[in-house]
N, C-alpha and C positions, 0 to 999 in steps of 0.2 A: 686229569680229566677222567671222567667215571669211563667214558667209553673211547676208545680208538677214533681218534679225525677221519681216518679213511673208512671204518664203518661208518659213518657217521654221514660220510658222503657217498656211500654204496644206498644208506637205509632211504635216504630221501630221493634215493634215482629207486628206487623197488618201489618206493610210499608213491612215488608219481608212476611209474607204470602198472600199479595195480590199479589205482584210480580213472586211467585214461582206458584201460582193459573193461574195466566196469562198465564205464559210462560209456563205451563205444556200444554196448549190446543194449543200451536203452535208448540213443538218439542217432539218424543218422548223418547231421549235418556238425560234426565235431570239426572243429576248423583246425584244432590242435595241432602242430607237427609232430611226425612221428620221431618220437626222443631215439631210437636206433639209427635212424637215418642221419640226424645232426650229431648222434655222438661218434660214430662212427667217421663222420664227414672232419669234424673238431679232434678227435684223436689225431687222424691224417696228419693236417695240419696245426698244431698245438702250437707253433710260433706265429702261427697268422691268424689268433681267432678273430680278430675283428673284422677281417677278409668274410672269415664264416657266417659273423653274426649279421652282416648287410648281405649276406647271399640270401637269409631268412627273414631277415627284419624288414627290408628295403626293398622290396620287389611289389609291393603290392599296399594298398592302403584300408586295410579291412581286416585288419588286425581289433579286438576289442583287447581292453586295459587283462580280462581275465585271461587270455588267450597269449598274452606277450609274457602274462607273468608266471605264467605255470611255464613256458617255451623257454624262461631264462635261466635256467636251473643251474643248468653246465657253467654260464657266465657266474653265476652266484658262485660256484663253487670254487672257480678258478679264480675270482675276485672277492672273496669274502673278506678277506682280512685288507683290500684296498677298494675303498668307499668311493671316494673320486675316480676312479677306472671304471668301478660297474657304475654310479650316478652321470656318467661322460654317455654310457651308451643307452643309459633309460631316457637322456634328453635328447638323444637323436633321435630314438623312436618313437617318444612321444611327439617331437618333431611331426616326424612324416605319417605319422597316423592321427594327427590330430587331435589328441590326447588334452584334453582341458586341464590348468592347472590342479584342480582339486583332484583330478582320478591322479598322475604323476603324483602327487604326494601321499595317495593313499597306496600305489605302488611299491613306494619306498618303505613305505610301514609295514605292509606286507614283508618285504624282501628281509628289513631287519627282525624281523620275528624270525626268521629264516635265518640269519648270522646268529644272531644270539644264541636259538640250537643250536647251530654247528660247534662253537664254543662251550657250549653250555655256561651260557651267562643269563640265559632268559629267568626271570623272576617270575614261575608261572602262576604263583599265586597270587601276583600283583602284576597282572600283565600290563594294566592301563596305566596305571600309578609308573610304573616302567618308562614306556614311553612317552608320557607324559615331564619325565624327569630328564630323557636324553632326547627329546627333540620337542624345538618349540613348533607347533602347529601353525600353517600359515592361514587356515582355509577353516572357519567355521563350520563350515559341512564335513567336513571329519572330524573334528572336536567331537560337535552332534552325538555322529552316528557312535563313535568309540563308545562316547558316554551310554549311549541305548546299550549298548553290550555289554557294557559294562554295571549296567542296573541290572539286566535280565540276568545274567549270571549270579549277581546278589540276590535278586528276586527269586530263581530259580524256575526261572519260565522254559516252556519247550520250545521248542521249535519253531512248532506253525505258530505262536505265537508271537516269537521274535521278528519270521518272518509277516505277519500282519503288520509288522509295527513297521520296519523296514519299508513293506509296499505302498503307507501311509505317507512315508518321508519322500519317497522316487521309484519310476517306475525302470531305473537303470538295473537292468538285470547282470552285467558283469562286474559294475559295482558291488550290488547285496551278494552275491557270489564272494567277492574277497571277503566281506565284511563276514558273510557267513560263517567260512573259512576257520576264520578267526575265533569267532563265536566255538564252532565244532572243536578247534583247536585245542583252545584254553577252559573250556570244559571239563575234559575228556581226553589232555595229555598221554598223561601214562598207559591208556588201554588203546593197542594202535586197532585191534582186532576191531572195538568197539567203533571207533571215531569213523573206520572206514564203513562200519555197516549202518550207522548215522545218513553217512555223508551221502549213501547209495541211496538210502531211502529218499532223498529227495532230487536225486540224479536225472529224475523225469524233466524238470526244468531248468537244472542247471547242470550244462554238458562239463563242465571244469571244477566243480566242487570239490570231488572226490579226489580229483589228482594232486590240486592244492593243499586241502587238508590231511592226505596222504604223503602230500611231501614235507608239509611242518612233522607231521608224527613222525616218519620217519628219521628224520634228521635227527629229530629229540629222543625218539629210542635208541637209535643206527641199527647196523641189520643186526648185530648181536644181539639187541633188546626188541626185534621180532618174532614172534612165535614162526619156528621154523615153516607151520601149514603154509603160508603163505608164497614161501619157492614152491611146498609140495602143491601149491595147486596150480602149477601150471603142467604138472606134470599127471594129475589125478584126473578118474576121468566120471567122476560122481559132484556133480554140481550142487548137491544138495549138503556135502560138508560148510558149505559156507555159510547156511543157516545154525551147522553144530559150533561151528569155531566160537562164537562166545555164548556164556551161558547166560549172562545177563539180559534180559530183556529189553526188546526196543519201545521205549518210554516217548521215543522223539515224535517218532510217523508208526503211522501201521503197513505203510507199504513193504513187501519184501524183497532181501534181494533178488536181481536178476537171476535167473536161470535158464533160460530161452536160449539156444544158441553155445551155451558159455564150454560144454563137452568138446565142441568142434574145435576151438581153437587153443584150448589150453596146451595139448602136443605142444604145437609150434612154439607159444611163447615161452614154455618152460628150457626150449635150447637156447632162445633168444636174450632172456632175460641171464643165463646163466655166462654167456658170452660179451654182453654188455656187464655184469659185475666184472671179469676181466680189463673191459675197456675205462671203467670209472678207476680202476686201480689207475692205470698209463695216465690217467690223469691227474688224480693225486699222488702220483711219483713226481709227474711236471712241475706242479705247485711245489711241492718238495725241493723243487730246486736237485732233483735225480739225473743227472746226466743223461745214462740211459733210462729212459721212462720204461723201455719196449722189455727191460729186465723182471722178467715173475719171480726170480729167485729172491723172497722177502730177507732172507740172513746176510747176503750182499747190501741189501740196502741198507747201512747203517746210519739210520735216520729218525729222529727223535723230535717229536713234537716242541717248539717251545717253552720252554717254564715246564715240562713234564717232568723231566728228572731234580732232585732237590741237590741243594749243592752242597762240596762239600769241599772241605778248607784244601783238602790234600788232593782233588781232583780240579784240572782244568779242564774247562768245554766250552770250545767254539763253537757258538747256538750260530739260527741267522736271525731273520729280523728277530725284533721282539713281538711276541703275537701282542698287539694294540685290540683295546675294548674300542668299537665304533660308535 
């Protein structure tokens, strides 16, 4: 693997809190849970997440498809590599949220663009061609929309154009949000700086844009394939580097990012965020199959990704599972 598993699930829990950070200072009705709160809550108890995951999921029925899938991240992560685990609890909650077949399928496509980064198995230059190879489509209305994302991208359309097209096909806005996502995603892979200053610019309408396509970039870069500003601002107290961080021009929208407010609370999340990378490690030690999870001393953990090391005639290695493609 080009990048470390445990970056890789550090970069998509940063790509999602810098995304929900955004978008809290431009809307105030973000339904999102606070990812400290549930991780914090899921470290605790790391043998009993599905205790957890109906402590968040099950309580209330006003959850939207965009709001359950940004909130699942932890589950993603600690289920990535077992498909039937995390798809057992995307059907409970589509369950009790009443989740129409077609959005449950376009979750799941969501979430595996999410595995694929974490592996790096994603084909991002043939995203659709992709999944169009590893899953058969039940629902016409995701075919559809893939395929529009999949022209605009050939096409090379922006934005507001894509999303004209989008507003044309439904007026479901947690829907075009993932489809967005996606759209931002496979774009504009490799530039995480860019994808998130995209994503912001359209943040006015859709509260969970950012955090989504913050958490695919991330993943796909992990934190080491972040530009470091990105810790440094939460600890900076000039809001106007975030217009310096890329130099490339925003082609998409002309709105700018947020700056309103965003001084005030950076202090805070820069201890928070540095405290929670701690906590996603006790989590990928878990997955790990680490005994002690609660152990930071990395040279104890001797522990080795799957198929990472090459073999060799004179050396024996008892791996565990086999990492399986989903």
């Amino acid at each position: 693997m080009k990048y470390s598993l445990l970056h890789k699930f550090q970069g998509a829990y940063l790509g999602s809190c810098i995304g929900k950070l955004l978008s809290s200072n431009n809307t105030g009705n973000n339904q999102s849970l606070s990812s400290t709160l549930v991780l914090q809550d899921l470290v605790s108890n790391l043998d009993n997440d599905l205790a957890i995951s109906k402590k968040y999921f099950f309580q209330s029925k006003d959850l939207t498809i965009s709001d359950f899938t940004l909130d699942l991240l932890f589950w993603i992560l600690l289920y990535h590599d077992n498909w039937y685990h995390l798809q057992h609890l995307i059907n409970q909650v589509s369950e009790q949220n009443n989740f129409n077949c077609e959005d449950q399928e376009l979750i799941e496509l969501w979430v595996d663009q999410l595995i694929l980064s974490l592996a790096e198995k994603l084909d991002i230059k043939h995203p659709v061609q992709q999944i169009l190879s590893r899953k058969q489509l039940q629902y016409n209305l995701n075919l559809e929309h893939i395929k529009l994302i999949e022209l605009a991208l050939f096409q090379g359309k922006t934005s507001k154009q894509l999303l004209e097209i989008l507003f044309s096909q439904t007026n479901d806005y947690p829907r075009i949000e993932l489809l967005f996502s996606l759209y931002l995603f496979w774009s504009i892979a490799e530039d995480f700086s860019l994808i998130i200053k995209r994503g912001t610019a359209v943040s006015q309408k859709f509260r969970n844009t950012v955090g989504l396509v913050g958490t695919l970039a991330g993943a796909y870069n992990s934190l080491t394939g972040i530009s470091p500003y990105w810790l440094h601002l939460y600890q900076n107290q000039h809001s106007d580097l975030i217009e310096k961080q890329s130099g490339i021009e925003n082609t998409f929208c002309s709105e700018p990012l947020p700056d309103r407010s965003l001084t005030n609370i950076i202090p805070h999340h820069h201890q928070e965020m540095i405290n929670d990378l701690a906590m996603i490690k006790k989590l990928f030690n878990f997955w790990s199959g680490v005994y002690d999870h609660d152990n930071n001393n990395s040279q104890s953990l001797v522990i080795a990704i799957p198929n990472s090391f090459q073999t060799r005639s004179s050396l024996k290695i008892v791996s565990q599972q086999e990492y399986r493609s989903n």
